[in-house]
N, C-alpha and C positions, 0 to 999 in steps of 0.2 A: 451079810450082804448089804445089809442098811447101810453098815460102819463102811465099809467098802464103799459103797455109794456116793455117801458124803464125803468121803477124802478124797475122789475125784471130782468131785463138785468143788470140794475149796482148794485143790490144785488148780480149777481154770476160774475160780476168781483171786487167786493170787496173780495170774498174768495179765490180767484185764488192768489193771493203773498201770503197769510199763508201756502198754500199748496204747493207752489214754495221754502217757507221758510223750511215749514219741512222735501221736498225734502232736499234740500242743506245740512242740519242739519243731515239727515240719511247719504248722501250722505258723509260727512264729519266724520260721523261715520264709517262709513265703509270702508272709507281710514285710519280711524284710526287703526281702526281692522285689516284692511290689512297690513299698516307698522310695527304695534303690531306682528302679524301673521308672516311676512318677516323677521326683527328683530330678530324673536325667531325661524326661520328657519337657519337663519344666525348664532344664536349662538348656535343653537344644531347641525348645522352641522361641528361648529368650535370643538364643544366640544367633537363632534362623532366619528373627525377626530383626535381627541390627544388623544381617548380613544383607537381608530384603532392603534394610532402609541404608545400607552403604552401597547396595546397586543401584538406585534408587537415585541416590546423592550422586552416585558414578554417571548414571544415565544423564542427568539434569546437567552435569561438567561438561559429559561427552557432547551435549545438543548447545552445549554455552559453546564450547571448543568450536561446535561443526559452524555456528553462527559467526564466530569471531573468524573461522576461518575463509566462509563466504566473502564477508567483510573484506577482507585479505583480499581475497582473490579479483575481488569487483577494484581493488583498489589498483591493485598488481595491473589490473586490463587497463584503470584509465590513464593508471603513469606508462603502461606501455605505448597506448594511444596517444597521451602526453608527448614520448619520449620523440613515438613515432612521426607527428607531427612537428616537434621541434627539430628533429633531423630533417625533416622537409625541408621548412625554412630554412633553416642554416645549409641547407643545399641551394637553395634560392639566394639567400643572401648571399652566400659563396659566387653564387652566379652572377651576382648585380654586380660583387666586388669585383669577378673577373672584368665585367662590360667597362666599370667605370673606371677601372683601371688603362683598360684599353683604349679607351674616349679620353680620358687626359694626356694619355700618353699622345692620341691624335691631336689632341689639344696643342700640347705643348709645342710639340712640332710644327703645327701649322703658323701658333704664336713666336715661337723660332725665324719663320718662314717672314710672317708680319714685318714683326722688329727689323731684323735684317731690310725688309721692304722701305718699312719706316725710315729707317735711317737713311736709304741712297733718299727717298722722297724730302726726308729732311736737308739734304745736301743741296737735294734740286731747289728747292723754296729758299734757302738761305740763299742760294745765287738769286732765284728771283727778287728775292726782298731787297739786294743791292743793289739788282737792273730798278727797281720800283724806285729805292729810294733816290737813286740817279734822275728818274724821269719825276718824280716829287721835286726834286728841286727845278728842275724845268720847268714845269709847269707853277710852283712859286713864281718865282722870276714872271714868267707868263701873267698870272695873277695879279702880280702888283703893276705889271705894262696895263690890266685891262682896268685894275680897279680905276682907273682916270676914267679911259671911257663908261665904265659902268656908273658913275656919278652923273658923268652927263648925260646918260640915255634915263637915269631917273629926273631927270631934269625935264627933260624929253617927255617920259611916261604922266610925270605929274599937270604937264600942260596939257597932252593931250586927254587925261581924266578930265581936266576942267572942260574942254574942251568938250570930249563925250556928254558930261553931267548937263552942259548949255545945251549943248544938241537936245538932249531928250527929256528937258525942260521944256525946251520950245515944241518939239511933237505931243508932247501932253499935255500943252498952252495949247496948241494947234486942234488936238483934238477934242479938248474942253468949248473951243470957241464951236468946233462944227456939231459938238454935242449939242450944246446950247442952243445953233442955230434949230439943231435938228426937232430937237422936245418944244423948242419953241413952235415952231409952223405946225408939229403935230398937234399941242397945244390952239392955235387957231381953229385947226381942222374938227376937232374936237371937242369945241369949247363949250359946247351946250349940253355936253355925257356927263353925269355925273357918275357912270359904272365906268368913265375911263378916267386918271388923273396922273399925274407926276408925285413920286414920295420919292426924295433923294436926290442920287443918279436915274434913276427908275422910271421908265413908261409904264402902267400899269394898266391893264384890262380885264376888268370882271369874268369870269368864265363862262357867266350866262351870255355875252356879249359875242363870244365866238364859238359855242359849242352849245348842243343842247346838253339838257342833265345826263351822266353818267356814258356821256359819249366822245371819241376823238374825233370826228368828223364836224371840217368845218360847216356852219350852216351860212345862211344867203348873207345874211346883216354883218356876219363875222367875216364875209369876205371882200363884203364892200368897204369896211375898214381898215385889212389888210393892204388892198389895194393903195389906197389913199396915203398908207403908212409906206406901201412898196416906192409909188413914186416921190416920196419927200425924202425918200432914204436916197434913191438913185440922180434926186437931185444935187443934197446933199454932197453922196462919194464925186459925182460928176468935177465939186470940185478940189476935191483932196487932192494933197498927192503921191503921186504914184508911191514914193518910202515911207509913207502911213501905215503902219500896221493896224490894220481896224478888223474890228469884228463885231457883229451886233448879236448878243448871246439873247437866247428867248429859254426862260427858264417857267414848268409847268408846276404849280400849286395845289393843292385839295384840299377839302375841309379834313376834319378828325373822323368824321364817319366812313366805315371800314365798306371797302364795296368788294365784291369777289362774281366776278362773272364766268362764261365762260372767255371772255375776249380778254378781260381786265382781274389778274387772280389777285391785285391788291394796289391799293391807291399810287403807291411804286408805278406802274405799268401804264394809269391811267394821265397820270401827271406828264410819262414821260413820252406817251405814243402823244397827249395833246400839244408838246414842243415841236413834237418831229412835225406833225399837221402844218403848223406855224411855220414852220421852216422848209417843208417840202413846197408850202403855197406861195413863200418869199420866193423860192428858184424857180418856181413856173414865172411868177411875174419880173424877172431879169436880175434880180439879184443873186451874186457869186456866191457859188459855195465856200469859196475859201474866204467869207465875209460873215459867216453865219453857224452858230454852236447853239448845240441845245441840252437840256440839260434837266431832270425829272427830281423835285426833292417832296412829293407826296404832301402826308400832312406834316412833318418835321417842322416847316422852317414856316410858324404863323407871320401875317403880316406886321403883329404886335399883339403883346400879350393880352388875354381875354375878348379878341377881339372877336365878332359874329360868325358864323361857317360861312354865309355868302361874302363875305371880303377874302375871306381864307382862299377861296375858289378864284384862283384869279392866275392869265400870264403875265411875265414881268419881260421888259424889253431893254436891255442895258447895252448902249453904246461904249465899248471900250478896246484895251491894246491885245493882243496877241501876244 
């Protein structure tokens, strides 16, 4: 039973290494499989990942494509807007072409119309120009008949210049002598004043003499003077004559100091209301207005250079021609 025993015992370790073997055997199958398996995880995931990085690269083309194609498109719109626009114009221009086609054509026609004008016009003038020069020689002819007399009427005209030129010599002799008279007697009248004198042609009167300070209105002394001057004057015209052009201009003066009133807004105004004084008080006392000018030069026209403000202040009385 022993013996028995152990020959079934070393029957079932006789099959124990084939079943150790076919372990190992499966075993190394299935490391096969599994490096197989790894392997082929290794290279689908190599492959996975250059497939990743070609979408990747496809994506980045696609989004370059879709930009270039934006591009495009914005371009597309402004050459359409472009095009759009320059069919305009060239519909406009088209249009000006038609107008100014049509305006020359009026044009020409009317310049047609002209010309044709022109020429009968030209016809008519050409006939004139032959009536012209027909009556050109006529009046030639005429011309040389007058040029005799036109010699002698310069003949004529140069005597009677000489003639005028004696004449109005002698009125300016004439009214030199009645100047003279006249400065002369006022001179008499006068002769003790030393705020009145003669400078020139000139009767001269201090301003203090006929007016008070910064006023037109004559005062008493300034008119008993006038007076005196009025009838040496009206003695004087009494004997002029009558084709004397005379006039006795009274011209009013100021010193340089600026006055501004309400009556007088500047030595202007003052100079020239104390002329008008002068000459309104000559027509009360009988002397013509068509005998008497007045005239305002302020402080402009000094008696002489650097001369005092009171001489500056002064009317001036000048006998002379119209």
């Amino acid at each position: 039973m022993y013996t028995q025993s152990r020959r079934q015992k070393g029957i079932t370790l006789d099959v124990w290494p084939g079943f150790v073997d076919a372990l190992a055997t499966l075993l190394i199958v299935l490391i096969f499989a599994l490096m197989v398996f790894v392997v082929s995880q290794v290279y689908l995931s190599d492959a996975l990942q250059g497939s990743q990085r070609g979408l990747e690269s496809l994506q980045a083309k696609l989004q370059e494509i879709a930009s270039l194609l934006q591009i495009e498109k914005k371009k597309n719109a402004n050459l359409t807007q472009s095009f759009n626009a320059t069919s305009l114009k060239l519909n406009e221009l088209q249009t000006l072409k038609n107008q100014l086609e049509l305006d020359l054509s009026q044009k020409l026609s009317a310049a047609n119309t002209r010309a044709l004008d022109a020429e009968t016009l030209l016809a008519s003038l050409q006939q004139q120009v032959e009536e012209l020069n027909q009556k050109l020689q006529t009046l030639n002819t005429a011309l040389q008949a007058s040029e005799a007399t036109t010699a002698q009427q310069k003949l004529t005209i140069e005597t009677l210049d000489k003639k005028l030129a004696a004449a109005l010599a002698k009125k300016v002799e004439e009214l030199e002598t009645y100047r003279s008279e006249f400065f002369g007697k006022l001179k008499e009248l006068l002769a003790d004043r030393s705020d009145v004198r003669v400078v020139g042609d000139r009767f001269v009167f201090q301003s203090e003499v006929l007016f008070p300070s910064a006023s037109a209105t004559l005062g008493t002394e300034g008119k008993e003077k006038l007076k005196q001057l009025a009838l040496t004057l009206k003695e004087i015209s009494a004997k002029m004559p009558a084709d004397l052009k005379w006039v006795l201009r009274v011209d009013g003066h100021t010193d340089k100091n600026p006055i501004h009133t309400d009556k007088f807004a500047s030595n202007w105004e003052l100079s020239s209301a104390r002329a008008i004084s002068v000459i309104k008080f000559l027509m009360k006392e009988g002397i013509s207005s068509d005998h008497l000018a007045a005239a305002g030069f302020g402080e402009f026209h000094p008696i002489e250079k650097g001369a005092a403000d009171n001489r500056n202040r002064r009317i001036e009385l000048k006998l002379d021609q119209r």
